[in-house]
Backbone as a ProteinNet text record, in pm:
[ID]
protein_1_A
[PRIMARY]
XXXXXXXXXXXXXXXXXXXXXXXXXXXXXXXXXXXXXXXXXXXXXXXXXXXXXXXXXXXXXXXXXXXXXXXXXXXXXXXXXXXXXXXXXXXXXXXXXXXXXXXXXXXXXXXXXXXXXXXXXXXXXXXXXXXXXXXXXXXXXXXXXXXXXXXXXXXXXXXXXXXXXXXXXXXXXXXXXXXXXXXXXXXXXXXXXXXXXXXXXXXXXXXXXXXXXXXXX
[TERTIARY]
84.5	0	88.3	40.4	150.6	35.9	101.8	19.5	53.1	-28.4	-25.3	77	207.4	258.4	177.6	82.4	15.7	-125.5	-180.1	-322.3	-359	-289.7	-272.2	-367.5	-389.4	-474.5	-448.5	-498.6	-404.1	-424.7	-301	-301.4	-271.3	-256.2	-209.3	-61.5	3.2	100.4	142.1	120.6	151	148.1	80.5	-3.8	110.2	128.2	211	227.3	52.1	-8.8	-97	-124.6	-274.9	-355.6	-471.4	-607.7	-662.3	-678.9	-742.6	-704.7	-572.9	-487.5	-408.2	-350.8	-244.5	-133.7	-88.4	52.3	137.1	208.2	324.8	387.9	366.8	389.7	582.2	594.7	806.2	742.1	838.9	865.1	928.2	961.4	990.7	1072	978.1	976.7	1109.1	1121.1	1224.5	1372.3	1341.9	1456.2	1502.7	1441.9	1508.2	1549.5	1504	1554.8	1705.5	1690.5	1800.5	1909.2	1875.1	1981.6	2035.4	1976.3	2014.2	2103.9	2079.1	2143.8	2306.7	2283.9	2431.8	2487.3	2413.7	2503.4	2541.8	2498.8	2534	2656.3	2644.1	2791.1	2863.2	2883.2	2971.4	3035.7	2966.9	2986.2	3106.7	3058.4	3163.8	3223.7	3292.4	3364.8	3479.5	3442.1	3472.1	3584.2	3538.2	3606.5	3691.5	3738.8	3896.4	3958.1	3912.9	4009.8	4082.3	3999.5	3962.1	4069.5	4054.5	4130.9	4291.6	4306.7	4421.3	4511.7	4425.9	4512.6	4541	4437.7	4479.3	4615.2	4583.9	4704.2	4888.4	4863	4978	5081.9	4946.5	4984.6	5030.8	4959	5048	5185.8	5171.1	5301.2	5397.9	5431.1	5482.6	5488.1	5447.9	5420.8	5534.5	5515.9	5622.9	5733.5	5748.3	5882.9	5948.5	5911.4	5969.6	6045.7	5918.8	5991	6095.1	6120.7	6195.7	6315.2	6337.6	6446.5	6528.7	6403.1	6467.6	6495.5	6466.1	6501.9	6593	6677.1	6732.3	6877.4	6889.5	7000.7	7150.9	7247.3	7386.7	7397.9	7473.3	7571.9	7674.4	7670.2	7788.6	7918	7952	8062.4	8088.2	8052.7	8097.3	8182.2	8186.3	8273.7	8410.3	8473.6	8605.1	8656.3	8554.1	8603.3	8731.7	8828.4	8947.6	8950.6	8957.3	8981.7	9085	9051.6	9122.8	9175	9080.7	9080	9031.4	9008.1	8962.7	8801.5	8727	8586.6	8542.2	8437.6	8406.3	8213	8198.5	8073.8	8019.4	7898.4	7823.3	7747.9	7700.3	7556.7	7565.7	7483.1	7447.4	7489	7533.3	7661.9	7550.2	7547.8	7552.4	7663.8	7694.2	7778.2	7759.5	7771.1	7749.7	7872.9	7853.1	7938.9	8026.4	8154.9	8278.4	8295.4	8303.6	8369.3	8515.4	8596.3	8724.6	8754.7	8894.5	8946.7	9029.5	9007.4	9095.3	9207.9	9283.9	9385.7	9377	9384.3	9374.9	9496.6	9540.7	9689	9686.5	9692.4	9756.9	9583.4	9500.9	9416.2	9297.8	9375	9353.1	9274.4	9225.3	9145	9190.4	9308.5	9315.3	9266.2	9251.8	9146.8	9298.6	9294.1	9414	9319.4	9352	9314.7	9316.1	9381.7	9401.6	9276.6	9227.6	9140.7	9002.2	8982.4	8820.8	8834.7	8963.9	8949.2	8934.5	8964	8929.8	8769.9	8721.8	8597	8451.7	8554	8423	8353.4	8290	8220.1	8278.7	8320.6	8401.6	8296.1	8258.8	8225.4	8335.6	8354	8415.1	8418.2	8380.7	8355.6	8479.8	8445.2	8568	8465.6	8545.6	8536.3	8582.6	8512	8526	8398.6	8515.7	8420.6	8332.1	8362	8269.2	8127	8145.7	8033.3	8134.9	8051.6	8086.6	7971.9	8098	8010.7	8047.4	7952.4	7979.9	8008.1	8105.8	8119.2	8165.6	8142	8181.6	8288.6	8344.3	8357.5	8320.5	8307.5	8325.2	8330	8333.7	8374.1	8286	8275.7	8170.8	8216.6	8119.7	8155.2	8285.6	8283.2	8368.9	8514.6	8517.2	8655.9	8673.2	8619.7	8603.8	8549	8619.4	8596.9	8502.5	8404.4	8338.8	8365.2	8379	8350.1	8245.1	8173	8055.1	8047	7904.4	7922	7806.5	7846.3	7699	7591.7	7485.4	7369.8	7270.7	7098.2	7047.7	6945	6905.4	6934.5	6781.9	6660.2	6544.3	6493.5	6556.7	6539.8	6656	6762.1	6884.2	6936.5	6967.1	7001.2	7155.2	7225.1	7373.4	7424.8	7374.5	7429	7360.6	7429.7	7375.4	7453	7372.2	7479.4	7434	7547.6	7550.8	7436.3	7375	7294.8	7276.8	7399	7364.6	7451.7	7405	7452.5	7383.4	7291	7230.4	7322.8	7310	7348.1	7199.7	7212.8	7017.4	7097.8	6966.9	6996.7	6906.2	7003.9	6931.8	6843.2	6781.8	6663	6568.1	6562.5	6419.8	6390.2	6589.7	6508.2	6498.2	6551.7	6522.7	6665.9	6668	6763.8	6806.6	6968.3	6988.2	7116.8	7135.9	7227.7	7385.9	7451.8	7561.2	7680.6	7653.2	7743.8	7715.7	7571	7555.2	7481	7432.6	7342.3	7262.6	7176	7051.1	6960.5	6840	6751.3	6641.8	6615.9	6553.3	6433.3	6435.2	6270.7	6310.3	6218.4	6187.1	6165.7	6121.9	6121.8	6239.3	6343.9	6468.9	6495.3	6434.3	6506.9	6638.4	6592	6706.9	6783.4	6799.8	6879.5	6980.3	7064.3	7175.9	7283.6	7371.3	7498.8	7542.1	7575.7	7610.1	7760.6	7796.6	7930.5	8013.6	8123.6	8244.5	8387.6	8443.9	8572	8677.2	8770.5	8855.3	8931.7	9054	9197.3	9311.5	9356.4	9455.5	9645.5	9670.1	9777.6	9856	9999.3	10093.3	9991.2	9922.8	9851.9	9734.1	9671.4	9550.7	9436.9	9344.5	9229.4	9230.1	9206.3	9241.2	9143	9083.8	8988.7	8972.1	8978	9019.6	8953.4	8969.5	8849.6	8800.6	8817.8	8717.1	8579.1	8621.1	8442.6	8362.3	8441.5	8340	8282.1	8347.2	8312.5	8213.8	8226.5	8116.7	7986.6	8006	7880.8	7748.9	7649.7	7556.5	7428.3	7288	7183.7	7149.6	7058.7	7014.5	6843.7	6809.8	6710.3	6671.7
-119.1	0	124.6	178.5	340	473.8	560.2	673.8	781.3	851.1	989.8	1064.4	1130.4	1188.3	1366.7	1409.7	1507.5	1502	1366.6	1388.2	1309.9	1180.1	1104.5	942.9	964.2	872.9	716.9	626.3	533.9	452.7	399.4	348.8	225.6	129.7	3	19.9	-86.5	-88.2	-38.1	-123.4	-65.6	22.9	141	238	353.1	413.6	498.5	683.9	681.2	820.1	816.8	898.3	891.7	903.4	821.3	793.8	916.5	1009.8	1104.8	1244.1	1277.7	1376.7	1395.9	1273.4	1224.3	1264.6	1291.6	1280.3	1150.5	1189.7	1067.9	1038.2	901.2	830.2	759.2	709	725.8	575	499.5	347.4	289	345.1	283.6	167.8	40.1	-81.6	-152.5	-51.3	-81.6	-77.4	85.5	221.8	114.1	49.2	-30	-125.4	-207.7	-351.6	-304.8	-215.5	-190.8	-151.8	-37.1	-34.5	-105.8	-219.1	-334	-422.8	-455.5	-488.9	-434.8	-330.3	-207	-253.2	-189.9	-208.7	-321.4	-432.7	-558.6	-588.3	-560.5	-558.3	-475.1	-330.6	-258.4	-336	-399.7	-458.7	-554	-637.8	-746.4	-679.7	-569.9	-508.6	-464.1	-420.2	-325.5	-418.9	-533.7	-640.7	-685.5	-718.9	-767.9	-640.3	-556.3	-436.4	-414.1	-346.6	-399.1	-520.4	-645.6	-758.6	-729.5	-693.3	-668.8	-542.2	-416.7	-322.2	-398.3	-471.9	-503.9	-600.7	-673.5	-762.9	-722.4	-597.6	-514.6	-470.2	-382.6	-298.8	-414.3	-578.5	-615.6	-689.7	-736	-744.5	-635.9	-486.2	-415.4	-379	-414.6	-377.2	-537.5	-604.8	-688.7	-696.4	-659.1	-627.6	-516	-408.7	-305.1	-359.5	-441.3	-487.9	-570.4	-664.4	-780.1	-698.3	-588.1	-529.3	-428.8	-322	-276.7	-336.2	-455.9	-493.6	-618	-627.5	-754.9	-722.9	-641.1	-586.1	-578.7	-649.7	-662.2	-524.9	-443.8	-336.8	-330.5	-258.1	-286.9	-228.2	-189.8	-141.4	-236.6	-346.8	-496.2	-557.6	-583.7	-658	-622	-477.5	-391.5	-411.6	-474.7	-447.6	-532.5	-495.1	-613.9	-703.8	-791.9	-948	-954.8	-930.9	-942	-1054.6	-1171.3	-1247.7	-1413.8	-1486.1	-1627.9	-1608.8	-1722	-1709.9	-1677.3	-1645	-1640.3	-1698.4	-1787.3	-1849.2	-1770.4	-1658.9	-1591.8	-1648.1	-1764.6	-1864.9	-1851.9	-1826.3	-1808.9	-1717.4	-1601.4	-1517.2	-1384.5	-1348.8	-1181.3	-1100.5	-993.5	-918.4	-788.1	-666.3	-573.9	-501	-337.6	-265.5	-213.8	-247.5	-166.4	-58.5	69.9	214.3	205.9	247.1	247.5	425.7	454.4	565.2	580.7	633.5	597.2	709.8	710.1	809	917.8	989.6	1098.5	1170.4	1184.8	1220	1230.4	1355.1	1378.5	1335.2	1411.8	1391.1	1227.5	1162.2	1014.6	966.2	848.7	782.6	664.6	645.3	526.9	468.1	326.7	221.3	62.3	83.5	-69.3	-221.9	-279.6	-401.4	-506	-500.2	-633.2	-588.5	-457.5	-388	-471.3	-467.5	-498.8	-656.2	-703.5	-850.4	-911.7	-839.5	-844.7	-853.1	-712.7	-731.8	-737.6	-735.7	-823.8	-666.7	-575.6	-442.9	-365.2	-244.1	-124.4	4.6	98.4	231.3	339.9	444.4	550.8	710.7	786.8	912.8	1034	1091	1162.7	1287.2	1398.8	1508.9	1613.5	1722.1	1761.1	1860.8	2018.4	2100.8	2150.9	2088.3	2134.6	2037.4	1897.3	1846.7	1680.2	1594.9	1462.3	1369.5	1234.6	1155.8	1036.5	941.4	837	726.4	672.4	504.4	398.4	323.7	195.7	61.2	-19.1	-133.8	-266.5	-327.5	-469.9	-549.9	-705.1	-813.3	-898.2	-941.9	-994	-1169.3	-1225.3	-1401.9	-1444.4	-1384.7	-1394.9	-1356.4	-1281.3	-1213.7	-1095.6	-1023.5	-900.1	-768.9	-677.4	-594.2	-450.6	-435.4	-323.2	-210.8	-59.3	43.4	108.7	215.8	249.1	356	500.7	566.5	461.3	483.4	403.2	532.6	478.3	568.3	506.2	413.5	399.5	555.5	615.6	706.4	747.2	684.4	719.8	726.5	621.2	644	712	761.2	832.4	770.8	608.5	535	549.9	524	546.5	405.7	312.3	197.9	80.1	-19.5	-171.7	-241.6	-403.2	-471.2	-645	-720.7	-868.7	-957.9	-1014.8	-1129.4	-1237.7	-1362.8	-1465.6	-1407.3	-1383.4	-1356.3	-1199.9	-1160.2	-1042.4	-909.4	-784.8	-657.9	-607.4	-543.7	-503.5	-399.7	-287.6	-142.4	-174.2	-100.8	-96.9	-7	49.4	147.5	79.3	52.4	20.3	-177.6	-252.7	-336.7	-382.4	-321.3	-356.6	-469.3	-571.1	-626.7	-660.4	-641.7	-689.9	-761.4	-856	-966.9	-907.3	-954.7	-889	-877.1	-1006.5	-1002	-955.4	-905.8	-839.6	-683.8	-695.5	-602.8	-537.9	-689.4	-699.9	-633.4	-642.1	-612	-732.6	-717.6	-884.6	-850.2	-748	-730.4	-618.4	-509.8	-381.1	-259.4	-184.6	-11	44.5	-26.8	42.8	-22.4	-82.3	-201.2	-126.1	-12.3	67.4	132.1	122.8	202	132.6	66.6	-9.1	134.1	94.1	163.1	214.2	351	364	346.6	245.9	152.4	294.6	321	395.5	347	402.3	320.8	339.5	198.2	227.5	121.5	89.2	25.3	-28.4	-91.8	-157.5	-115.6	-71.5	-37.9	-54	-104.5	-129.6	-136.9	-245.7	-294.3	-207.9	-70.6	2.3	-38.1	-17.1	14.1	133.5	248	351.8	402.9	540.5	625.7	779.8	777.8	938	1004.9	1108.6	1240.9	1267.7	1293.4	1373	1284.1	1197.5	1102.3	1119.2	1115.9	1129.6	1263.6	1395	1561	1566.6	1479.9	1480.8	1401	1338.9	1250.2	1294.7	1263.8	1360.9	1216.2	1231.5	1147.8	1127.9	1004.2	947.4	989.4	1008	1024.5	1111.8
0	0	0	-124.9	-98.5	-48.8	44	116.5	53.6	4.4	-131.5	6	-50	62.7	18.6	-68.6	-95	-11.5	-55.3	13.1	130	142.2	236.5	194.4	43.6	66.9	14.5	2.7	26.5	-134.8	-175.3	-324.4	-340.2	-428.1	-434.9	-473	-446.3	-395.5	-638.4	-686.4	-826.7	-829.2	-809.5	-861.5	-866.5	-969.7	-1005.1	-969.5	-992.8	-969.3	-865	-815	-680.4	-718.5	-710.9	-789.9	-709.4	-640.4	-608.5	-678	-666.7	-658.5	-794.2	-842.9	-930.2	-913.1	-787.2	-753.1	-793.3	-814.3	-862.1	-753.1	-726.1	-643.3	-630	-551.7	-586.3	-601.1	-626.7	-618	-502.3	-402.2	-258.6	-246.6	-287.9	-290	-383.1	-516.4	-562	-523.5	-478.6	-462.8	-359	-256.3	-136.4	-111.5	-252.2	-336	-384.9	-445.7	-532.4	-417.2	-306	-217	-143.6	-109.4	-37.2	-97.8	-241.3	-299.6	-330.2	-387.5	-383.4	-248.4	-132.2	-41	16.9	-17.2	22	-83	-227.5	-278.7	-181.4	-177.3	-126.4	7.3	60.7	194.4	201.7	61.2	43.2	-48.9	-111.8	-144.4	-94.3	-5.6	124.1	286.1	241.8	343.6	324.7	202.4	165.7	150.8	108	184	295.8	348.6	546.1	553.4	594.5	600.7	545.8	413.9	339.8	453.6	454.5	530.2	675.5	750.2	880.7	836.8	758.2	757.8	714.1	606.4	619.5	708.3	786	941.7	1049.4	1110.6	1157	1119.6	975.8	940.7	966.8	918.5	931.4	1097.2	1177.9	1348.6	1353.5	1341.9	1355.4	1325.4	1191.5	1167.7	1148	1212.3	1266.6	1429.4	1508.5	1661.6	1649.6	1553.5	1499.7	1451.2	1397.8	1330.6	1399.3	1492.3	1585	1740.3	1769.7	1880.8	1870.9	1738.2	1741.9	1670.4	1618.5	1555.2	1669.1	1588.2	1664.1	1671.3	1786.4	1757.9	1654.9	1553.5	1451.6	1529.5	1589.4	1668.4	1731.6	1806.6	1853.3	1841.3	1707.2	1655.4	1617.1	1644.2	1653.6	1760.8	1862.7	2025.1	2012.4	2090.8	2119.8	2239.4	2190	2274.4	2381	2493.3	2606.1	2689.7	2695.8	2770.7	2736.3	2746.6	2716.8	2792.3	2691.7	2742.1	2895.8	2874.3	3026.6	2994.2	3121.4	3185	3220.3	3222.1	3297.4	3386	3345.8	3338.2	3477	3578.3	3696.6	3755	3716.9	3812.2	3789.7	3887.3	3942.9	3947.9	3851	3900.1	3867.7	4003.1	4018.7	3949.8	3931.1	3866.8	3985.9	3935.3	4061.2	4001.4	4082.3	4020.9	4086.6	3947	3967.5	3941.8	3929.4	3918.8	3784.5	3702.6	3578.9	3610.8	3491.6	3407.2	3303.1	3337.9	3218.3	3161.3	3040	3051.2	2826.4	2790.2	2689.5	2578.5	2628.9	2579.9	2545.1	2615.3	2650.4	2772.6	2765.2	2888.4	2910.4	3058.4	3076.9	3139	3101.4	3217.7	3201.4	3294	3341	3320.9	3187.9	3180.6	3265.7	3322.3	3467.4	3571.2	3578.2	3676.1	3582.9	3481.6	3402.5	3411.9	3375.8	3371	3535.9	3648.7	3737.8	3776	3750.9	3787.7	3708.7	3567.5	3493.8	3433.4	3513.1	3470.2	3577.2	3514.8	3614.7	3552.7	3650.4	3600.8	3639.4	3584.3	3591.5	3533.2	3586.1	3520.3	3452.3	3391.1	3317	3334.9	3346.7	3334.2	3273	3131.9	3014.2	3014.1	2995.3	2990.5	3050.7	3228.8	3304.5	3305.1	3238.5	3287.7	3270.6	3387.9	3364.7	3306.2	3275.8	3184.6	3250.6	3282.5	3320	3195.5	3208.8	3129.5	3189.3	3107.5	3149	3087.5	3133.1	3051.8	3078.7	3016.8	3064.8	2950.2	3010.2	2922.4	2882.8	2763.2	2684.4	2684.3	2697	2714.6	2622.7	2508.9	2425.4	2446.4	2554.7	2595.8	2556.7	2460.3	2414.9	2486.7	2502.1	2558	2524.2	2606.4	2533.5	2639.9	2600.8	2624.9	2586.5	2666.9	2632.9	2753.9	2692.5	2797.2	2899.3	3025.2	3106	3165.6	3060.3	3085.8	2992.8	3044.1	3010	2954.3	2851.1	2815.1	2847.2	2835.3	2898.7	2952.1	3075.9	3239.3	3290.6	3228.1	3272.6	3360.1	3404.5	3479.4	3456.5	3544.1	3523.6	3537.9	3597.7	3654.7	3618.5	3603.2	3536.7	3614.6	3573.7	3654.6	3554.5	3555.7	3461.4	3533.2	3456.6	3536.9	3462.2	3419.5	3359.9	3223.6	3102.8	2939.7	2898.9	3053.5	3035.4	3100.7	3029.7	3093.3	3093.3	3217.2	3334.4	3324.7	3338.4	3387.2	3512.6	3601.3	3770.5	3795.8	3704	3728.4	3658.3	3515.9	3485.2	3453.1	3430.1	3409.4	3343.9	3189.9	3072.2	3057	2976.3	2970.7	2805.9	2769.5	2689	2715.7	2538.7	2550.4	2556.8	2627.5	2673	2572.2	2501.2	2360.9	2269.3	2234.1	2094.1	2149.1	2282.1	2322.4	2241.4	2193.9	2111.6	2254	2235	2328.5	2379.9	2471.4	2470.1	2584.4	2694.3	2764.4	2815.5	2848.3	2882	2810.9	2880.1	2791.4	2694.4	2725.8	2698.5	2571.1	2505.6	2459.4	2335.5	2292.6	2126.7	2253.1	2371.8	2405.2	2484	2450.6	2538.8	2554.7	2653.8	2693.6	2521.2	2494.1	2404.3	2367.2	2243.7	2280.8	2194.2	2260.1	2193.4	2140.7	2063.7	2001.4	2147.7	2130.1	2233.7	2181	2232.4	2173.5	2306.9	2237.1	2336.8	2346.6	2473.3	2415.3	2592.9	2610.2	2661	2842.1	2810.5	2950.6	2993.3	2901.2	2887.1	2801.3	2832.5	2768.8	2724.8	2633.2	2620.8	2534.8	2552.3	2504.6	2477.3	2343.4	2315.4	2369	2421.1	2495.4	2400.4	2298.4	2193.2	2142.7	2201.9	2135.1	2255.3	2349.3	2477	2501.6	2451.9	2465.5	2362.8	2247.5	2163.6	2138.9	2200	2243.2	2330.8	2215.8	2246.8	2246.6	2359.1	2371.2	2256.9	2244.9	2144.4	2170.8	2360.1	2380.6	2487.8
[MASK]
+++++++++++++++++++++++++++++++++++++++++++++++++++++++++++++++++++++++++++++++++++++++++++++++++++++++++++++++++++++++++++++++++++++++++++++++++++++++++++++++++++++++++++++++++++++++++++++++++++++++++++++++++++++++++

C-alpha cells in the first residue's frame, strides 16, 4: 500500500499516480531492493580491503619490533679481545667504580682492573660536565667500552645477570654479547658503545668522542 505523501490517501502498492490527486507516487519498494542490494555488494567489497590493510599494518608492526630490537651493535665486533671465554651462566655481578687516568688527551682504564671485575664504572670530566662510562667483558673475551647511561630512564648503573646486561633502574635487559635487546622499555637504548683500543697494559679512550657525544634520547 503506498500513502499519497500530498493527500494522504491510500493506493495500491503498483499504482504509479494517486487515484485522487495524481501525484506521482516514488517506487519505494524498488529504490530499497536496489539499495540493499548495492550495499550488500559494497559490503563485500569493502572487506577484503579492510582484512588486506589489517594484515599489512600487523606485518609491518612486527617487523619493525623484529628489526629494531634484534640488531647486533655494529661497533661490537672492533672491540678487542682481552681475555679467554668467560661463563656468565648463573653469576651476578654488580658494577665496581674504579678511578681511571687521564693524561695527553687520553682515557686510561688498566686491563688487569676490568678482567678483574668483569664491569668497572668511571667518570671523566670535560668542559665542566661529567660523563659516566663503562667497561666490561663480553663471554667472548672481548671488551666493550661504552658511555653508562640507560638514556630514557637516565640510569647510570647496570649490573651482569647470567649472558644479560640489566639497567638498575628500569630493568630492561639486553644480551651482553651483541646487546641486542631482549625485555623492557629500553630495549634501542643499550649503553652507548664507543671506540677504544689496546695499548701497553691500557684500555684507552680518546676524549674527543666522549666531549662529543651527544643522547640518542
Amino acid at each position: 500500500m503506498k500513502i499519497c505523501p500530498k493527500c494522504q490517501t491510500k493506493n495500491q502498492d503498483e499504482s504509479n499516480f494517486c487515484k485522487k490527486c495524481g501525484f506521482k507516487l516514488l517506487n519505494h519498494g524498488a529504490d530499497d531492493k536496489r539499495e540493499k542490494v548495492l550495499g550488500g555488494r559494497r559490503k563485500s567489497f569493502l572487506i577484503p580491503i579492510f582484512l588486506t590493510i589489517i594484515a599489512i599494518s600487523v606485518i609491518g608492526i612486527a617487523y619493525w619490533i623484529l628489526s629494531t630490537g634484534s640488531k647486533t651493535n655494529p661497533k661490537l665486533p672492533s672491540k678487542p679481545k682481552i681475555s679467554e671465554r668467560i661463563d656468565y651462566s648463573g653469576q651476578t655481578i654488580k658494577m665496581t667504580d674504579i678511578q681511571v687516568k687521564v693524561d695527553k688527551g687520553n682515557i686510561f682504564i688498566p686491563v688487569d682492573i676490568v678482567i678483574k671485575n668483569r664491569l668497572v664504572r668511571f667518570e671523566y670530566e670535560g668542559n665542566g660536565v661529567k660523563y659516566p662510562l663503562l667497561a666490561y667483558l663480553t663471554p667472548s673475551g672481548r671488551v666493550v667500552t661504552s658511555i653508562s647511561m640507560c638514556e630514557p630512564c637516565r640510569s647510570t648503573r647496570f649490573h651482569i645477570n647470567g649472558n644479560k646486561l640489566v639497567c638498575n633502574a628500569c630493568y630492561t635487559e639486553w644480551n651482553i654479547e651483541t646487546l641486542k635487546g631482549i625485555q623492557g622499555g629500553c630495549l634501542n637504548y643499550p649503553p652507548d658503545v664507543i671506540p677504544s683500543k689496546i695499548e701497553k697494559g691500557n684500555i684507552v679512550i680518546d676524549e674527543k668522542v666522549v666531549l662529543q657525544w651527544k643522547p640518542r634520547a
